[in-house]
C-alpha positions as CSV (number, residue, x, y, z in Angstrom):
1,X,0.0,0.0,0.0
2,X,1.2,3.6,-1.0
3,X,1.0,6.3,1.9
4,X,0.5,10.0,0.2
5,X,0.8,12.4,3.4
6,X,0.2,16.3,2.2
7,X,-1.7,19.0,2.8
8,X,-5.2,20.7,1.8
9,X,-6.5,19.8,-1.4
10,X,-4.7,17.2,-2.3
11,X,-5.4,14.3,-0.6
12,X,-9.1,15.2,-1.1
13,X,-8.5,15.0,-4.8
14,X,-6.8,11.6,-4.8
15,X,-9.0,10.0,-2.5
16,X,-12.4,11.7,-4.9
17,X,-11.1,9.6,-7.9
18,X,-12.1,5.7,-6.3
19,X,-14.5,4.1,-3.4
20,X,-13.2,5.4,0.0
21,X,-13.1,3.7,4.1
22,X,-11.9,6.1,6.4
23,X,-9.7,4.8,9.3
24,X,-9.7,6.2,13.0
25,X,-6.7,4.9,14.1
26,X,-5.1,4.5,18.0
27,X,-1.2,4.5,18.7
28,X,0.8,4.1,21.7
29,X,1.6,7.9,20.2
30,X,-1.5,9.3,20.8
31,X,-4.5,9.9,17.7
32,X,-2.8,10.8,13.4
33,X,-3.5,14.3,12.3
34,X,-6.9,12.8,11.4
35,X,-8.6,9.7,9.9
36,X,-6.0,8.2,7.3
37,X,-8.5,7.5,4.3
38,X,-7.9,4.7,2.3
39,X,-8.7,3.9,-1.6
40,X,-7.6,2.4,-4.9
41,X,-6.2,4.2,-7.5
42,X,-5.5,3.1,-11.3
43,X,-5.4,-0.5,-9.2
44,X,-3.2,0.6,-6.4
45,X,-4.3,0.7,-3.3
46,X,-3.6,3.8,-1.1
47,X,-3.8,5.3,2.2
48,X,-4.1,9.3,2.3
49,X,-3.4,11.7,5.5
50,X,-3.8,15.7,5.9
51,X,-0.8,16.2,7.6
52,X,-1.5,19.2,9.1
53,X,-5.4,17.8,10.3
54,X,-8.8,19.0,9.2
55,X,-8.6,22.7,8.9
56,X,-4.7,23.3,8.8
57,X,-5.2,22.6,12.4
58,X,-1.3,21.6,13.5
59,X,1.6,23.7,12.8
60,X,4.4,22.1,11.9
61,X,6.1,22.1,15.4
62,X,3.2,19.8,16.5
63,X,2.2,17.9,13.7
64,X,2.3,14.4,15.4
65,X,4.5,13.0,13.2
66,X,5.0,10.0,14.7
67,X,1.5,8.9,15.2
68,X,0.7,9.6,11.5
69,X,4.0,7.1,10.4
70,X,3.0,4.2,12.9
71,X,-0.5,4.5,11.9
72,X,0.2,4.2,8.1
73,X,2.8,1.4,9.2
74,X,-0.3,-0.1,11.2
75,X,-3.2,-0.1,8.8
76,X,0.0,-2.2,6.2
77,X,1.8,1.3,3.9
78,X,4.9,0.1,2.5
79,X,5.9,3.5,0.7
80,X,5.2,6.6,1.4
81,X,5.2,9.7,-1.0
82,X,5.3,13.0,1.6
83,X,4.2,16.6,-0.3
84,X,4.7,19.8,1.5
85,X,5.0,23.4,0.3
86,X,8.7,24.8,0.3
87,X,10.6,28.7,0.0
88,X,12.7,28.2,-2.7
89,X,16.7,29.4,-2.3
90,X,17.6,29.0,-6.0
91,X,16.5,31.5,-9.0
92,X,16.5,28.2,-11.3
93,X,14.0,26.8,-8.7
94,X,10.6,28.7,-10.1
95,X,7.5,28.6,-8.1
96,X,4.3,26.4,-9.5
97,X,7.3,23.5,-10.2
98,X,7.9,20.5,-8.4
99,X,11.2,19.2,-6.4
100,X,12.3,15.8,-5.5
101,X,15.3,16.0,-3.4
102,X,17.8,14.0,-2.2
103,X,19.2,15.7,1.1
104,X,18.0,17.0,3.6
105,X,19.5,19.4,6.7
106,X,17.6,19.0,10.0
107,X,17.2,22.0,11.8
108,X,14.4,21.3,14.1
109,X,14.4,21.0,17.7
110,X,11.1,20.5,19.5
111,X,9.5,17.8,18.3
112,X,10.2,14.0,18.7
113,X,12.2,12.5,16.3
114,X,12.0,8.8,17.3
115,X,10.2,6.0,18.0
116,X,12.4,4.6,20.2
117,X,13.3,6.1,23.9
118,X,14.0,3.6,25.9
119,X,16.3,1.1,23.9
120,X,19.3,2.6,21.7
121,X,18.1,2.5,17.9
122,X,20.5,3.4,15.3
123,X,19.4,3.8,11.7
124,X,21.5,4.9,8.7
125,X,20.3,8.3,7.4
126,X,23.0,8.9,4.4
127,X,20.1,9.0,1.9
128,X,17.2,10.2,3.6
129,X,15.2,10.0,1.0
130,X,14.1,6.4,-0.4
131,X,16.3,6.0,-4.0
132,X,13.9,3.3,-5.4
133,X,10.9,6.0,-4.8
134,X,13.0,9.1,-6.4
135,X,13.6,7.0,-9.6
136,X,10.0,6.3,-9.4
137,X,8.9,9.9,-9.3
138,X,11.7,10.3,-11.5
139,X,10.1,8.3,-14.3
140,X,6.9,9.9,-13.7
141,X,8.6,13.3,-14.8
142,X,8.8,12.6,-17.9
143,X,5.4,12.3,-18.4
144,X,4.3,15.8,-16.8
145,X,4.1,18.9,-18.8
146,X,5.7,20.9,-15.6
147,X,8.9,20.5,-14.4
148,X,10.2,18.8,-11.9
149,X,13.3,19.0,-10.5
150,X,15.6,15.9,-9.4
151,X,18.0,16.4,-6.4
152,X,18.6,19.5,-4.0
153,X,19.0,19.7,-0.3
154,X,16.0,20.9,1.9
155,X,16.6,22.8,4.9
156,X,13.6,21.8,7.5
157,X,13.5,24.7,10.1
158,X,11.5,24.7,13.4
159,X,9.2,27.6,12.6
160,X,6.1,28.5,12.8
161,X,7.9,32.0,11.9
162,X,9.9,32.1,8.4
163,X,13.2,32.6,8.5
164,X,15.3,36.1,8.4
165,X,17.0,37.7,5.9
166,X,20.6,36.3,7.3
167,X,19.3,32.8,7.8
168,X,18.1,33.0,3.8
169,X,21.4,34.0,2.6
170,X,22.9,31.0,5.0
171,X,20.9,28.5,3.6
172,X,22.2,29.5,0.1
173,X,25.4,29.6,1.7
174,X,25.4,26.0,2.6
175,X,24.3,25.2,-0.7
176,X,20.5,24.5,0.0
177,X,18.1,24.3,-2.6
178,X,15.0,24.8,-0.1
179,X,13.6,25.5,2.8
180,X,10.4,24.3,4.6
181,X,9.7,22.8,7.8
182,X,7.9,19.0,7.8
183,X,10.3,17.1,6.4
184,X,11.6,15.9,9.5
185,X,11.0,13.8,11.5
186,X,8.9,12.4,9.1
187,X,11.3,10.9,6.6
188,X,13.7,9.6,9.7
189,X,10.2,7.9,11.9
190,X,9.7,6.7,8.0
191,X,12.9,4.9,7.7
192,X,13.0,3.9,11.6
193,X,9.3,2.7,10.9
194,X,11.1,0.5,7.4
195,X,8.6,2.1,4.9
196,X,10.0,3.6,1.9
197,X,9.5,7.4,1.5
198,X,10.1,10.6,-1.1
199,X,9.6,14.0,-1.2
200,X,7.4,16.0,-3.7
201,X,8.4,20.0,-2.5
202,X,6.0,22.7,-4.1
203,X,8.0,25.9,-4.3
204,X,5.6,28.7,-3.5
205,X,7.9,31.8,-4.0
206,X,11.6,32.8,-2.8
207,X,12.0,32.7,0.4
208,X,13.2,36.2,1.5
209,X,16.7,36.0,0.1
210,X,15.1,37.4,-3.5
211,X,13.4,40.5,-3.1
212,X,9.6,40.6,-3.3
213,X,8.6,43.1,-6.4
214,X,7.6,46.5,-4.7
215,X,4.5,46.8,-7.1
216,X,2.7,44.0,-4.7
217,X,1.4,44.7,-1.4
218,X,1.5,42.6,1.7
219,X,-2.6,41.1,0.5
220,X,-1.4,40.8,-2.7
221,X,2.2,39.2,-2.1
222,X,-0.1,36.3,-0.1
223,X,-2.7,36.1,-2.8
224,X,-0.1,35.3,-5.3
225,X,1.5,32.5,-2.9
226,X,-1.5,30.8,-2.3
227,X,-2.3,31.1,-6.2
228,X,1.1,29.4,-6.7
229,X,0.4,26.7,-4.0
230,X,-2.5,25.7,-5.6
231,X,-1.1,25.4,-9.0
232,X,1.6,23.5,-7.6
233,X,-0.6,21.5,-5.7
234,X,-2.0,20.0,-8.8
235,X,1.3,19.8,-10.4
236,X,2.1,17.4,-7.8
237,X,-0.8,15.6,-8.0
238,X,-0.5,14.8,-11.7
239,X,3.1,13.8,-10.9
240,X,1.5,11.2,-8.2
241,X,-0.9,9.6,-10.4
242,X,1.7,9.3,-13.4
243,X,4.6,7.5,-11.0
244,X,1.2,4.9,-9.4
245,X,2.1,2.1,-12.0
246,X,5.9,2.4,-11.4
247,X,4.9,2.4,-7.6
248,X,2.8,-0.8,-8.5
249,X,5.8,-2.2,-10.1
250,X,7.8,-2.4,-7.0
251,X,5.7,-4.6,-5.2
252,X,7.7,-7.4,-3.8
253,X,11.3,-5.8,-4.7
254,X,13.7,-5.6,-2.1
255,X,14.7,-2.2,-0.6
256,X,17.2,-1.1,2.3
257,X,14.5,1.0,3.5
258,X,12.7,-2.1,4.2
259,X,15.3,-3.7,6.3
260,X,16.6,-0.4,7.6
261,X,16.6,-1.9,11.9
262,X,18.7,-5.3,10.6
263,X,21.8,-3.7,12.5
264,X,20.7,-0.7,14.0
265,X,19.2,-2.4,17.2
266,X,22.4,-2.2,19.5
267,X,19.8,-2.8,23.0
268,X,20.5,-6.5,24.0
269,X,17.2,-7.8,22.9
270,X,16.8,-9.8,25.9
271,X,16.9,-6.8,28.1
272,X,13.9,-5.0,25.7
273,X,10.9,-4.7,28.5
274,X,8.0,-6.7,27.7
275,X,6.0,-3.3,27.4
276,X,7.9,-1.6,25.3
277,X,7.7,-5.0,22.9
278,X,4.1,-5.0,22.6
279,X,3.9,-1.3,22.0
280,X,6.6,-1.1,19.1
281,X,5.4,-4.7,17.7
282,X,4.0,-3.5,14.7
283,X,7.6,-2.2,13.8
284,X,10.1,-4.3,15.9
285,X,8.0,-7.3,15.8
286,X,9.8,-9.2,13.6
287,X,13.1,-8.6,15.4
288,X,11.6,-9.9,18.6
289,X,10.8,-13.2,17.5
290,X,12.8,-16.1,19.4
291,X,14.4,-17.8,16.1
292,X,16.2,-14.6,15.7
């Protein structure tokens, strides 16, 4: 099953095109952003989340990320394909496009990044971003008529507020590409969670680094952001429903992602409580068995 986690709009018009059953589900993390809805599309079967709840209701500091991932993970998503709107800190980089990228710089600090607090969990991060997924999105591109950039580092901040002037120009400085602020945790609870998961960035202007033309006021400088996230938003969403077969094709292939925990459980098992096993089954289960 295919996870699509984004924000308004688009879920809505995924889940519009096929027969939908929507899902209340209960972790040990507390209640998802809202009821994950799943559906088929073009024969592949799909599971889709408002990241940000009913209403735009979390900011991104309390977005409960990992809720959302051990829900998907619960109700049986193997990928997940993650939208989010972005600044963008490269001229080349219009607005209205679409970004897959490869790196990512984490720059948040109040929100819980893992799954696992009481045993020592170590997963590889090098490639944050699933390759088998990016090829699969890259594919897809071709068949778009906007364009859609492969590679770039995004810079996920803290927020709520946007950055400053001087922490623009850094960003560019360090070679970032762009700058939003859901990324993480999700991609790393992704990969500690062993589902597969890209990145589909909609660039809705700048970033403050480029100068805003002085002919637009504040009302209309928004306007013209939230026109731009909307067109993107359906860029993205044709770039979805073009890489579903290549998603379909990847059923039963082996990926890292899916085997990301192998090594990175340094706990003695034996000393994991009997608690903490039950609560984390659906992802450590099948490290906990005996015959391991």
């Amino acid at each position: 099953m295919l996870g699509i986690i984004g924000g308004s709009g688009l879920e809505h018009a995924m889940g519009a095109l096929g027969q939908v059953r929507s899902h209340e589900v209960d972790t040990p993390f507390g209640k998802p952003s809202g009821p994950i809805v799943t559906t088929e599309v073009d024969g592949v079967p799909v599971a889709l989340l408002k990241r940000h709840g009913e209403g735009h209701v979390f900011s991104p500091s309390h977005v409960p990320f990992r809720a959302n991932i051990f829900a998907m993970k619960a109700l049986g998503v193997t990928r997940i394909l993650g939208t989010g709107a972005v600044g963008s800190l490269r001229e080349e980089i219009a607005p209205r496009s679409l970004v897959v990228p490869d790196q990512v710089i984490d720059k948040t600090f109040r929100r819980p990044s893992t799954f696992f607090e009481d045993l020592a969990v170590h997963v590889e991060m090098a490639s944050p971003f699933c390759p088998s997924l990016r090829k699969v999105l890259e594919m897809a591109a071709g068949s778009c008529a906007t364009r859609v950039h492969q590679g770039g580092t995004y810079v996920c901040m803290e927020g709520p507020q946007f950055s400053t002037r001087a922490e623009s120009e850094l960003h560019r400085a360090w070679g970032a590409s762009l700058i939003g602020m859901t990324a993480m945790p999700e991609a790393r609870l992704a990969r500690e969670a062993e589902i597969c998961y890209a990145l589909v960035a909609l660039p809705t202007d700048y970033d403050c680094w480029r100068p805003h033309p002085h002919a637009l006021d504040q009302f209309e400088l928004l306007e013209e952001i939230i026109g731009n996230l909307k067109v993107a938003s359906q860029n993205a969403l044709e770039l979805i429903r073009q890489a579903l077969p290549h998603v379909a094709a990847l059923s039963g292939k082996p990926c890292p992602c899916q085997s990301a925990l192998e090594l990175a459980i340094w706990s003695d098992r034996d000393t994991i409580p009997p608690a903490t096993r039950e609560r984390l089954r659906p992802i450590l289960g099948k490290y906990l068995d005996p015959k391991r």
